[in-house]
Biopython code that builds the backbone (N, CA, C, O; Angstrom):
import numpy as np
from Bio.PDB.StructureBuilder import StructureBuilder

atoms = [
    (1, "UNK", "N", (-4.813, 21.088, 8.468)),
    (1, "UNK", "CA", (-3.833, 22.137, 8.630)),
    (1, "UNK", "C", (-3.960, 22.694, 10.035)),
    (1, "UNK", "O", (-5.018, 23.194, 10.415)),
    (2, "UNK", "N", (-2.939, 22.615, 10.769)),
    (2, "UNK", "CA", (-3.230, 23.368, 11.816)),
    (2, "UNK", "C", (-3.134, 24.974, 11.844)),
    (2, "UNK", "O", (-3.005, 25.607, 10.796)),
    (3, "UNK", "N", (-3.199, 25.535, 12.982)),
    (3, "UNK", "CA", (-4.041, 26.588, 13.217)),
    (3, "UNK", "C", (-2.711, 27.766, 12.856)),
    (3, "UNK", "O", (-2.962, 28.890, 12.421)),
    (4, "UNK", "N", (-1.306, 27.274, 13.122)),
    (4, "UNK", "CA", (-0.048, 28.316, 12.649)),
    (4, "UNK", "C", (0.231, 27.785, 11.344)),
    (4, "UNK", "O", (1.127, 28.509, 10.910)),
    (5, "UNK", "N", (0.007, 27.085, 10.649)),
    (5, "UNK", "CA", (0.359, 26.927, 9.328)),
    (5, "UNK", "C", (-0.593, 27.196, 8.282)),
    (5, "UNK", "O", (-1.659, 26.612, 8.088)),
    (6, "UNK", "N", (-0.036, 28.241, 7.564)),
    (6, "UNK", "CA", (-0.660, 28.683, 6.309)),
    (6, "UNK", "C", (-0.371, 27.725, 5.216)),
    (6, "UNK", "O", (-1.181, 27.373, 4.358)),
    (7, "UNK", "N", (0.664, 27.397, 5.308)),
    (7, "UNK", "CA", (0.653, 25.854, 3.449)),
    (7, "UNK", "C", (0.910, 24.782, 4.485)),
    (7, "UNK", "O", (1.144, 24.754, 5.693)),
    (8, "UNK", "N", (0.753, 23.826, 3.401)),
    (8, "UNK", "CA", (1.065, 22.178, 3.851)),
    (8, "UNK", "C", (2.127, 21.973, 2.253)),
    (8, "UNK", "O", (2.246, 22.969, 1.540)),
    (9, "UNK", "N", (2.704, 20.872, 1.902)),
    (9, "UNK", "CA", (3.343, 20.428, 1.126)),
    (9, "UNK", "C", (3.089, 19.116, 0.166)),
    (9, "UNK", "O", (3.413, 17.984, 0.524)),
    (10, "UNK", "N", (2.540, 19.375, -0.955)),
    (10, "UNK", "CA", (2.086, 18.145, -1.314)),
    (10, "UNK", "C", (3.340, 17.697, -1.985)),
    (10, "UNK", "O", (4.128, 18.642, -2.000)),
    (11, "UNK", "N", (3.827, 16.657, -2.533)),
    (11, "UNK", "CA", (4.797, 16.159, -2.972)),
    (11, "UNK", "C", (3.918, 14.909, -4.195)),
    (11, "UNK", "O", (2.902, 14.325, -3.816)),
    (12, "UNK", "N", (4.588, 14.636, -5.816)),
    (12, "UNK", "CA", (3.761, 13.859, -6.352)),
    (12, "UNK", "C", (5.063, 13.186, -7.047)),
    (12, "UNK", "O", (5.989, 13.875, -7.475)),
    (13, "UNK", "N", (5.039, 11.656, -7.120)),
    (13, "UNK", "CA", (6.095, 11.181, -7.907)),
    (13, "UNK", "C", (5.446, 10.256, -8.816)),
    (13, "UNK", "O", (4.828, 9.257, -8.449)),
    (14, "UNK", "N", (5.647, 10.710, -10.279)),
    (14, "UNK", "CA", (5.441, 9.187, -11.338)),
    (14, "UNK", "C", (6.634, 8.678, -11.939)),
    (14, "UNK", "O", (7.601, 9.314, -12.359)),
    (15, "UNK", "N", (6.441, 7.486, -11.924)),
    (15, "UNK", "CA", (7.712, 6.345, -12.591)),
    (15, "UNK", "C", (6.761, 5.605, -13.830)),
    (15, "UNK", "O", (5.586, 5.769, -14.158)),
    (16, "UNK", "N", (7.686, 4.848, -14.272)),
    (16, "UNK", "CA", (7.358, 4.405, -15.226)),
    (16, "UNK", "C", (7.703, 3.049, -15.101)),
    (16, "UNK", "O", (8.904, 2.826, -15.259)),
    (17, "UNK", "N", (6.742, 1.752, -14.782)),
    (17, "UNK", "CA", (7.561, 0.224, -14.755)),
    (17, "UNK", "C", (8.633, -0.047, -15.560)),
    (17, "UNK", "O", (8.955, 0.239, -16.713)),
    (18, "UNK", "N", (9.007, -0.546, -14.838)),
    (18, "UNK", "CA", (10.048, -1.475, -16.200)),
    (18, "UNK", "C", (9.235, -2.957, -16.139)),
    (18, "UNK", "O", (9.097, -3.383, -17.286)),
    (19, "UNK", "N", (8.790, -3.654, -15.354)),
    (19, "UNK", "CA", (8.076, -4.608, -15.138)),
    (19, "UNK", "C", (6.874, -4.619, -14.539)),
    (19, "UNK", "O", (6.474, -3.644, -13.903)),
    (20, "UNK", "N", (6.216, -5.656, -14.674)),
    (20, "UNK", "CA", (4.662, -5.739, -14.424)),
    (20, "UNK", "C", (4.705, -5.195, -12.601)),
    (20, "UNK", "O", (5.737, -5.251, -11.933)),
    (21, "UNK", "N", (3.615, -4.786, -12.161)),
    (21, "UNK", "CA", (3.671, -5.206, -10.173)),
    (21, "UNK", "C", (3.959, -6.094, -9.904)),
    (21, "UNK", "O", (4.818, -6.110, -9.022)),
    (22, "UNK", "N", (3.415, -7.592, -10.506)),
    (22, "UNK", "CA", (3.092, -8.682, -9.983)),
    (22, "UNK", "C", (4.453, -9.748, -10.302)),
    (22, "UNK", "O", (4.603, -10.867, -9.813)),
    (23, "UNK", "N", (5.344, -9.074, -11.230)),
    (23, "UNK", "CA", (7.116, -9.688, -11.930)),
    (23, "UNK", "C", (7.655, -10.386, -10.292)),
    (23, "UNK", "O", (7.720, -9.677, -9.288)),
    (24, "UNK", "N", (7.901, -11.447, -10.295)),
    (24, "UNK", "CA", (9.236, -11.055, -9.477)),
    (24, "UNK", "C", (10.277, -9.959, -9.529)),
    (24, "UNK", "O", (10.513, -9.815, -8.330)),
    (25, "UNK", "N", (10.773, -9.403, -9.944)),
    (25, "UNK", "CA", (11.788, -7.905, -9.930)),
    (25, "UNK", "C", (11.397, -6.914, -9.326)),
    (25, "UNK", "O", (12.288, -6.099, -9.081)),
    (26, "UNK", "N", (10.309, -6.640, -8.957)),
    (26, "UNK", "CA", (9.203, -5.713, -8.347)),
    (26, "UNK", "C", (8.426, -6.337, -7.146)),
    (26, "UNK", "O", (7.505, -5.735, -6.595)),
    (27, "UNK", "N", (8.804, -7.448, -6.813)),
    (27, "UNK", "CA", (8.659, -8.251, -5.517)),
    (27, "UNK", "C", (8.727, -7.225, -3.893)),
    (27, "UNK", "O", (7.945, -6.757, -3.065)),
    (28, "UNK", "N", (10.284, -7.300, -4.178)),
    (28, "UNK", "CA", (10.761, -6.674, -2.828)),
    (28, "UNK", "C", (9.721, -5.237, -3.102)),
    (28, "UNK", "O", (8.773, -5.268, -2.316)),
    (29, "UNK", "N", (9.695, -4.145, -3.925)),
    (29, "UNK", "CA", (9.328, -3.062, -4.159)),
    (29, "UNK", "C", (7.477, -3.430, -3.425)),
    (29, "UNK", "O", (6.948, -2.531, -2.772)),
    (30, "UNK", "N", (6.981, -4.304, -3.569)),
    (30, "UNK", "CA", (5.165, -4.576, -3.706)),
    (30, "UNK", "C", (5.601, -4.711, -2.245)),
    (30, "UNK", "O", (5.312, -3.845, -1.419)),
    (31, "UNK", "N", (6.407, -5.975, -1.894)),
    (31, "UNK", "CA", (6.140, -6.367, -0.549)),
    (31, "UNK", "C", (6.665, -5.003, 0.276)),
    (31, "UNK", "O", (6.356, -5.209, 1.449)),
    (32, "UNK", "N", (7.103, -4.138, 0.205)),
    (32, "UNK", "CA", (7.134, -3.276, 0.444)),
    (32, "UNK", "C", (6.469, -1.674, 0.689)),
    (32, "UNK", "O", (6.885, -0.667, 1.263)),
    (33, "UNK", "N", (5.394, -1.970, 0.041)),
    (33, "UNK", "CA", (4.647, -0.603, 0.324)),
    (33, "UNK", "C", (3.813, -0.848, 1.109)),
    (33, "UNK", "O", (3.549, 0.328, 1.360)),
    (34, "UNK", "N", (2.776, -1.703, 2.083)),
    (34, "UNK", "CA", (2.148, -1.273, 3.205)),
    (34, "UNK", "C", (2.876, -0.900, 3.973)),
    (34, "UNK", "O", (2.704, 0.241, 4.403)),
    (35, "UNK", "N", (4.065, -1.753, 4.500)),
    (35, "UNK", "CA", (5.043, -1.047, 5.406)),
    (35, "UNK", "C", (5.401, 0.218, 5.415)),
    (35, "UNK", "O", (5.287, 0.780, 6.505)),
    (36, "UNK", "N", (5.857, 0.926, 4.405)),
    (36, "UNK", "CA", (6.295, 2.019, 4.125)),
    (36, "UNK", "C", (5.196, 2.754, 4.068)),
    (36, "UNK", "O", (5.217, 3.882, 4.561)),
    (37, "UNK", "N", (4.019, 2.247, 3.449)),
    (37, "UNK", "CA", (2.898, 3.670, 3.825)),
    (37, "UNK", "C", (2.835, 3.848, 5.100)),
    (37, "UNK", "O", (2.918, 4.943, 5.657)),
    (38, "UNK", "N", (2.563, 1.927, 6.066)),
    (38, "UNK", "CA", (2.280, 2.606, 7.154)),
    (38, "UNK", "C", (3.359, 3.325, 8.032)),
    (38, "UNK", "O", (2.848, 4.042, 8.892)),
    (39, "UNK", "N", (4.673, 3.309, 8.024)),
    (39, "UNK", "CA", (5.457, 4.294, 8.454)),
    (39, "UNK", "C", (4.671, 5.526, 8.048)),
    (39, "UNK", "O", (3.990, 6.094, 8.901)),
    (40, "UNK", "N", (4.723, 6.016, 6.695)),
    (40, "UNK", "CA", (4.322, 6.908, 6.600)),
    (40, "UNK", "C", (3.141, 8.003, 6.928)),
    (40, "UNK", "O", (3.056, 9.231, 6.900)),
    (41, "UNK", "N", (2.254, 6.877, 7.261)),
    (41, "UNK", "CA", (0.926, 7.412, 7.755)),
    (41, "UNK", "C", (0.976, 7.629, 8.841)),
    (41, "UNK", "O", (0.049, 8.320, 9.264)),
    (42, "UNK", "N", (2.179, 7.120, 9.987)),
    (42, "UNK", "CA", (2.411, 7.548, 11.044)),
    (42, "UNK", "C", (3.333, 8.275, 11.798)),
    (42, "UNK", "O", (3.501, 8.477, 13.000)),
    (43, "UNK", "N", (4.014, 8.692, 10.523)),
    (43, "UNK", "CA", (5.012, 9.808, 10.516)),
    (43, "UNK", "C", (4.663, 11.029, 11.357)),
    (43, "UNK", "O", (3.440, 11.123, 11.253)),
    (44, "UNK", "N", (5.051, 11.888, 12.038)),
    (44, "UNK", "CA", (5.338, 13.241, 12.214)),
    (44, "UNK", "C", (5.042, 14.283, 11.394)),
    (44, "UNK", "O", (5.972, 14.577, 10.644)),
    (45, "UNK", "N", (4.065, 14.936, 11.285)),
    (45, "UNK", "CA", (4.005, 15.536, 10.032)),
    (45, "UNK", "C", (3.050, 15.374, 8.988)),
    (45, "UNK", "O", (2.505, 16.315, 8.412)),
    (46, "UNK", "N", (2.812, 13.906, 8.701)),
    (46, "UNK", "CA", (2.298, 13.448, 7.490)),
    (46, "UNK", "C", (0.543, 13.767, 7.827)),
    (46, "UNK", "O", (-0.044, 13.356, 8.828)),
    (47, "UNK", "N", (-0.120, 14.658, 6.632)),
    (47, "UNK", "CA", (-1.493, 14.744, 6.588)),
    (47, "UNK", "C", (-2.109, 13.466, 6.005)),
    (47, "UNK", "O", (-2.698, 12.621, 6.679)),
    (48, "UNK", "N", (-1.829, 13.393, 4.149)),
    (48, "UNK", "CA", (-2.981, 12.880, 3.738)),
    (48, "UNK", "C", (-1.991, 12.287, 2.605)),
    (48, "UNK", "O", (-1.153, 12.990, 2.039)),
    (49, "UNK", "N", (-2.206, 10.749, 2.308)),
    (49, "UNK", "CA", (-1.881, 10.196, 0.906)),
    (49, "UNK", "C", (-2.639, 9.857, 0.002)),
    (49, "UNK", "O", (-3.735, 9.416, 0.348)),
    (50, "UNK", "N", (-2.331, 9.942, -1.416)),
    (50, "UNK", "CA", (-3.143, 9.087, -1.891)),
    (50, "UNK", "C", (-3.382, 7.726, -1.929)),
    (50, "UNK", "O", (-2.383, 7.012, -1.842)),
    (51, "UNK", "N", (-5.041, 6.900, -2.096)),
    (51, "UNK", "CA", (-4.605, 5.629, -1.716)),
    (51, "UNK", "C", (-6.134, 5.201, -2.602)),
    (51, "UNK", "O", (-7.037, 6.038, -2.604)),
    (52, "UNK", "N", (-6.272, 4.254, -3.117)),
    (52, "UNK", "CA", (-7.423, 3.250, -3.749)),
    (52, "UNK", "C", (-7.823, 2.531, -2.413)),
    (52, "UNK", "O", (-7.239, 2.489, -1.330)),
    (53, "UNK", "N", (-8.783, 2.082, -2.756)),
    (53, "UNK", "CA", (-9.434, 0.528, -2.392)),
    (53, "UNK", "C", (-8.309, 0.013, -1.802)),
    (53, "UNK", "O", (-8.259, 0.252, -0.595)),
    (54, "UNK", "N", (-7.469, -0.560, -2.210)),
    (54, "UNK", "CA", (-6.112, -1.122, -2.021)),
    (54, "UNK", "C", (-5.473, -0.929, -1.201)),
    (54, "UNK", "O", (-4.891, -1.843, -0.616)),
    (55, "UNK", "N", (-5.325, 0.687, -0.778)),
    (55, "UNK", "CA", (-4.735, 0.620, 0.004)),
    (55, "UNK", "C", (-3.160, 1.190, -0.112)),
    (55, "UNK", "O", (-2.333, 1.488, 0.749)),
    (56, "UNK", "N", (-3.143, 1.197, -1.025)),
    (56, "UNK", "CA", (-2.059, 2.211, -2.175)),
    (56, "UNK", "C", (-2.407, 2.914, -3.330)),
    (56, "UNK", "O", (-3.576, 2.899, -3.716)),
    (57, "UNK", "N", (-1.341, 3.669, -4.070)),
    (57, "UNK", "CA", (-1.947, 3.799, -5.486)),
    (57, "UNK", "C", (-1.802, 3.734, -6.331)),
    (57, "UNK", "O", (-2.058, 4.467, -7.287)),
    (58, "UNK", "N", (-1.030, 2.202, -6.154)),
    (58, "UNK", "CA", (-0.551, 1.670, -7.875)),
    (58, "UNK", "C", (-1.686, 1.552, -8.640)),
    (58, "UNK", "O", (-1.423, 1.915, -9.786)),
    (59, "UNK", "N", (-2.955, 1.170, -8.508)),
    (59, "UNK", "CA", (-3.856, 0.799, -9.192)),
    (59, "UNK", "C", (-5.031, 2.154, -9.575)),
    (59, "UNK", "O", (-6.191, 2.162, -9.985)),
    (60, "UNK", "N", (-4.046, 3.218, -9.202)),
    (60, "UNK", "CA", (-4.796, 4.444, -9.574)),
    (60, "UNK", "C", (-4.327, 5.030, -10.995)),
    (60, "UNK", "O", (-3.176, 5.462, -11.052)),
    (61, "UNK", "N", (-5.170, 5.080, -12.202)),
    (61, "UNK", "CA", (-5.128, 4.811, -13.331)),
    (61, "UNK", "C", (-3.850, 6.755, -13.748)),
    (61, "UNK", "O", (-4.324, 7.873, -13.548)),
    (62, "UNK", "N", (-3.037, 6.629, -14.047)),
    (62, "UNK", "CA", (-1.895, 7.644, -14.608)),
    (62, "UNK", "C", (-2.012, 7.789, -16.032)),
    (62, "UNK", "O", (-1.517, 6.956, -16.791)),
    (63, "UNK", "N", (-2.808, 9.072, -16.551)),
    (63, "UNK", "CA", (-2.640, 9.338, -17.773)),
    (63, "UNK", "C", (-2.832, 7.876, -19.139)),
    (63, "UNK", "O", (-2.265, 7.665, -20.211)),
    (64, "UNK", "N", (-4.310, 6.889, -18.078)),
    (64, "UNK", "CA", (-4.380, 5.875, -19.473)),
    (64, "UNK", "C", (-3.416, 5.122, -19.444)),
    (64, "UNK", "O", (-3.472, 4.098, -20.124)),
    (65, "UNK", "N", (-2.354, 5.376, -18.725)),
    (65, "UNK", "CA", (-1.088, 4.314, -19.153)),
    (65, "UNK", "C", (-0.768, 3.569, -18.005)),
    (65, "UNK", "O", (-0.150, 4.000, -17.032)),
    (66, "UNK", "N", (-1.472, 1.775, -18.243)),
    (66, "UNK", "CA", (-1.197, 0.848, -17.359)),
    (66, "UNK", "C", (0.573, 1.006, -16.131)),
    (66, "UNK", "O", (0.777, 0.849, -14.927)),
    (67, "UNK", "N", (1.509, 1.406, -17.410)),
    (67, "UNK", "CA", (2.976, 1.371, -16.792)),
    (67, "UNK", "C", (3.333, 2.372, -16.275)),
    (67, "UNK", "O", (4.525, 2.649, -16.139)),
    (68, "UNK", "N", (2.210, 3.240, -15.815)),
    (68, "UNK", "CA", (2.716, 4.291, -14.557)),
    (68, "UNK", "C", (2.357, 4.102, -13.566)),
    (68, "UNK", "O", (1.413, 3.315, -13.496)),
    (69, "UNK", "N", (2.805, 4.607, -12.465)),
    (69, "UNK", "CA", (2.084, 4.627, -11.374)),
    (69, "UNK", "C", (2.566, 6.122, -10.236)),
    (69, "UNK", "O", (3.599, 6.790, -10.271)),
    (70, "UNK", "N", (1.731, 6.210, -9.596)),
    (70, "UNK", "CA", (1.876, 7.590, -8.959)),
    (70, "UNK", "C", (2.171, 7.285, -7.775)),
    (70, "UNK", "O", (2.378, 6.147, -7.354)),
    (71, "UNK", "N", (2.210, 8.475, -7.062)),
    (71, "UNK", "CA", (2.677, 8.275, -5.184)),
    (71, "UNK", "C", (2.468, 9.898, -5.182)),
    (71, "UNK", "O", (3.123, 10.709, -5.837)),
    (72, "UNK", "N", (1.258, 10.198, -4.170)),
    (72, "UNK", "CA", (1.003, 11.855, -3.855)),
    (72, "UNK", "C", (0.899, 11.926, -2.380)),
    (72, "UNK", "O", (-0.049, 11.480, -1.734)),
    (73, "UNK", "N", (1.524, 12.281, -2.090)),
    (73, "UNK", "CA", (1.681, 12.702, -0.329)),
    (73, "UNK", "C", (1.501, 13.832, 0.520)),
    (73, "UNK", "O", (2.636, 13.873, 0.996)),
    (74, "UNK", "N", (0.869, 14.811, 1.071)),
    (74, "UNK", "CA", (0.864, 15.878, 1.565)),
    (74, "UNK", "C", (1.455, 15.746, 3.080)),
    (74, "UNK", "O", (1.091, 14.801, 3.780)),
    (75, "UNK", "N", (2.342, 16.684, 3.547)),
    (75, "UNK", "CA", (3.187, 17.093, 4.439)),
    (75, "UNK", "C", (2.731, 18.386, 5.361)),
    (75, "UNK", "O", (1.978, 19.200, 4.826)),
    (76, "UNK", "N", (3.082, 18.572, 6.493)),
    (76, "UNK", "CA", (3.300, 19.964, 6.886)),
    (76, "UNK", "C", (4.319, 20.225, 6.655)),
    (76, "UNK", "O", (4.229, 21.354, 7.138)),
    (77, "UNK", "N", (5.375, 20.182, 6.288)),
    (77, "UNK", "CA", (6.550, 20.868, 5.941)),
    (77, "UNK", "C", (7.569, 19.889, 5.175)),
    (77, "UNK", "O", (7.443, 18.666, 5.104)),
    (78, "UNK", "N", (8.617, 20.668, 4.608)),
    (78, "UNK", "CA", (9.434, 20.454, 4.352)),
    (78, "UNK", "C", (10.354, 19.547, 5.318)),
    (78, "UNK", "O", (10.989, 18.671, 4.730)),
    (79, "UNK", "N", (10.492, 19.617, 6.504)),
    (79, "UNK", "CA", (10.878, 18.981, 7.548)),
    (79, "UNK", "C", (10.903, 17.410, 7.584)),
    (79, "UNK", "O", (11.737, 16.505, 7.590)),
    (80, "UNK", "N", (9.374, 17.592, 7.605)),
    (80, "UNK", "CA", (8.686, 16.405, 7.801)),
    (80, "UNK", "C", (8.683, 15.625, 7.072)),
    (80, "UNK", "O", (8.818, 14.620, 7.771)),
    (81, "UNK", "N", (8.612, 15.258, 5.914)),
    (81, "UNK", "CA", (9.100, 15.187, 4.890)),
    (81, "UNK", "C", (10.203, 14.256, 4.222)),
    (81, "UNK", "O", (10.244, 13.115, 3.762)),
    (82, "UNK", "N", (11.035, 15.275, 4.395)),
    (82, "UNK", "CA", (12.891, 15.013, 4.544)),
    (82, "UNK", "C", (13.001, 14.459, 5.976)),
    (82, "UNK", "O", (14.006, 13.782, 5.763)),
    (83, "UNK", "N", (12.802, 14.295, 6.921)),
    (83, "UNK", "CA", (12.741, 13.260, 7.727)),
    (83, "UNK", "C", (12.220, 11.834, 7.436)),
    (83, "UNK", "O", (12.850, 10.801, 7.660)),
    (84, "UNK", "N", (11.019, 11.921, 6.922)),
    (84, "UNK", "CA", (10.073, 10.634, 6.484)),
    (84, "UNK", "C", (11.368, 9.839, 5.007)),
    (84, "UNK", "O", (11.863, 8.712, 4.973)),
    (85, "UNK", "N", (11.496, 10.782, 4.204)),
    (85, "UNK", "CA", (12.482, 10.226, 3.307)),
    (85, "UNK", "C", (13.448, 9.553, 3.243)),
    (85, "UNK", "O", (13.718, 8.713, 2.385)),
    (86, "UNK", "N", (14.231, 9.966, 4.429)),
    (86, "UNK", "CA", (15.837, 9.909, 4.628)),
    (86, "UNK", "C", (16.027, 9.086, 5.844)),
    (86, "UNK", "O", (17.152, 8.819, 6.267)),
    (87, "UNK", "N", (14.598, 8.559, 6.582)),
    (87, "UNK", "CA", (15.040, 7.529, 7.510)),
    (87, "UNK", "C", (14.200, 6.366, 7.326)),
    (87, "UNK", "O", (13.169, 6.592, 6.693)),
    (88, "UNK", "N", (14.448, 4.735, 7.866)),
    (88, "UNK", "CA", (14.057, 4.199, 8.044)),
    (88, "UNK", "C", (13.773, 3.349, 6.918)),
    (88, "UNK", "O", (14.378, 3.462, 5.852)),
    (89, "UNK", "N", (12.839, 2.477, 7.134)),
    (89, "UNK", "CA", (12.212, 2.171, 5.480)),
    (89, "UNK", "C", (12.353, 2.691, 4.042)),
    (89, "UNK", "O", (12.793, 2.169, 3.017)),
    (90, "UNK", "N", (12.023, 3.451, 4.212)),
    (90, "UNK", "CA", (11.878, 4.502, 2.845)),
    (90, "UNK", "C", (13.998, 4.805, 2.104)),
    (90, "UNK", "O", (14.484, 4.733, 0.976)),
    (91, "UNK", "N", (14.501, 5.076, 3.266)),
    (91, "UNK", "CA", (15.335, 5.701, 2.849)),
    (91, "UNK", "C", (16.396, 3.608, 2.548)),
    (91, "UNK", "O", (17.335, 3.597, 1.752)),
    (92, "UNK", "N", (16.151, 2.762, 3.000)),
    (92, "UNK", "CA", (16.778, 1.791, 2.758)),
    (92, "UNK", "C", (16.187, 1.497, 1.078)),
    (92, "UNK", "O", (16.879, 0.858, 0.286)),
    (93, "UNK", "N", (15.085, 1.956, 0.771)),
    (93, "UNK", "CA", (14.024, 1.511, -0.097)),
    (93, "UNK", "C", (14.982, 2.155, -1.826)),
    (93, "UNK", "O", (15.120, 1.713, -2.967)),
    (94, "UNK", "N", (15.480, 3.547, -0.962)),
    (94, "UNK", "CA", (15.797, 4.197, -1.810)),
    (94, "UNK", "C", (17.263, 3.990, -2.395)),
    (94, "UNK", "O", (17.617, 4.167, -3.561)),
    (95, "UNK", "N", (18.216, 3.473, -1.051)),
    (95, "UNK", "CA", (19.285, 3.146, -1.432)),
    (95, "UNK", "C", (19.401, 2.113, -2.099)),
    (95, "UNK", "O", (20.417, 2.133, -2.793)),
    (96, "UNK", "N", (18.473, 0.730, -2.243)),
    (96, "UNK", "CA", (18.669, -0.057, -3.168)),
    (96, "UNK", "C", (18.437, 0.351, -4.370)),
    (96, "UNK", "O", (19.181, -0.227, -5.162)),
    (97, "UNK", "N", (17.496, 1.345, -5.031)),
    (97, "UNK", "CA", (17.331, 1.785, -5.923)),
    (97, "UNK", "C", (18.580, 2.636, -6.472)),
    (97, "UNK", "O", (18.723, 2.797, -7.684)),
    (98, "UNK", "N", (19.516, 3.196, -5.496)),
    (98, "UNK", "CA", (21.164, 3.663, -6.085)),
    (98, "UNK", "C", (21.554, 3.170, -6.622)),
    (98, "UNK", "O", (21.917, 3.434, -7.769)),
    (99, "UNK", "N", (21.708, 1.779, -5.763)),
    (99, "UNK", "CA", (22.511, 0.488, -5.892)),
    (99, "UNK", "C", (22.395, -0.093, -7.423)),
    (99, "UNK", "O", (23.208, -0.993, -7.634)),
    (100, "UNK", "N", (21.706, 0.177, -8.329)),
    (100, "UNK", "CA", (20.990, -0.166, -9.391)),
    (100, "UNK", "C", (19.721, -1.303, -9.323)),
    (100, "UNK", "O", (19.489, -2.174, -10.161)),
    (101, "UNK", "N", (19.112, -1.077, -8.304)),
    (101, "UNK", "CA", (17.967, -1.884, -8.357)),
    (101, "UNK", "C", (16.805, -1.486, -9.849)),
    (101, "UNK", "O", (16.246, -0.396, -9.971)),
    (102, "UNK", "N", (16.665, -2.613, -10.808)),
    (102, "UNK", "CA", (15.720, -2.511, -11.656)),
    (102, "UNK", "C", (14.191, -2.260, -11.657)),
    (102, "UNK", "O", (13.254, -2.785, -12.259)),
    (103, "UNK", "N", (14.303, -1.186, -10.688)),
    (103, "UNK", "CA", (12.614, -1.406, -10.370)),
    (103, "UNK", "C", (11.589, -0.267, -10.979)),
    (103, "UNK", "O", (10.411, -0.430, -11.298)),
    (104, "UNK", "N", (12.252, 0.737, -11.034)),
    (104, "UNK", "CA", (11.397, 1.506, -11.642)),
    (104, "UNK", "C", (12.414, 2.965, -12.898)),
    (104, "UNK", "O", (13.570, 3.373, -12.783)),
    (105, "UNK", "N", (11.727, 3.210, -13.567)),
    (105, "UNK", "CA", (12.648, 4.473, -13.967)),
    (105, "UNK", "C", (11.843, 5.477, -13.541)),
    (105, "UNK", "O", (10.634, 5.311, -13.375)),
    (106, "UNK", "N", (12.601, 6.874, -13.279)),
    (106, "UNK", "CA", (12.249, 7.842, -12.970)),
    (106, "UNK", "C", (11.198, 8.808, -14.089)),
    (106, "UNK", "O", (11.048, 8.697, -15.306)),
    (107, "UNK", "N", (10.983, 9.140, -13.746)),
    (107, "UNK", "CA", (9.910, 10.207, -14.815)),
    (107, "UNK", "C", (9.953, 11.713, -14.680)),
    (107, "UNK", "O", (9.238, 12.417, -15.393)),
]
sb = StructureBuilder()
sb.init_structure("model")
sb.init_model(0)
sb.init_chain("A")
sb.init_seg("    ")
for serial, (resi, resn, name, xyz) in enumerate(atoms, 1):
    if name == "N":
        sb.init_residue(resn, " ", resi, " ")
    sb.init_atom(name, np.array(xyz, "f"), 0.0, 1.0, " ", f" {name:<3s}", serial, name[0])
structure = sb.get_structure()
């Protein structure tokens, strides 16, 4: 935290598979998250994610239940954030998921 900021912003998302990680259908989505973390880790803004061994944190165990998986991110702001979201990687990531991409349901 730096020295003018009193909060930071953690942000936490769980889904629920519809398919295994390892499915083809969840292909593009796998081959996809170092990239996108590492955008993210080098974002503007971005403090601290969660991450395993791995290197992500699909394999970080959600309430006992193999078919979740989490994503926890801390921010300095709101800003930062909604910038990291809405550009680049992430935000192409997201529009296929509009599009009706089968990859995850929301929770």
């Amino acid at each position: 935290m730096t020295a003018s900021a009193a909060h930071e912003l953690a942000q936490v998302n769980i889904s629920r598979l519809k398919f295994p990680l390892d499915s083809p259908e969840l292909k593009d989505f796998v081959d996809a998250l170092d990239p996108v973390n590492a955008v993210a880790d080098a974002a503007d803004g971005f403090v601290w994610r969660l991450q395993s061994d791995s290197g992500n944190a699909t394999d970080v165990s959600v309430f006992g239940d193999d078919w979740l998986i989490l994503n926890m991110t801390v921010w300095r702001d709101t800003n930062a954030l909604t910038a990291f979201m809405y550009q680049g990687q992430h935000r192409e990531l997201m529009a296929r998921r509009r599009r009706g991409s089968p990859l995850l349901e929301r929770s």
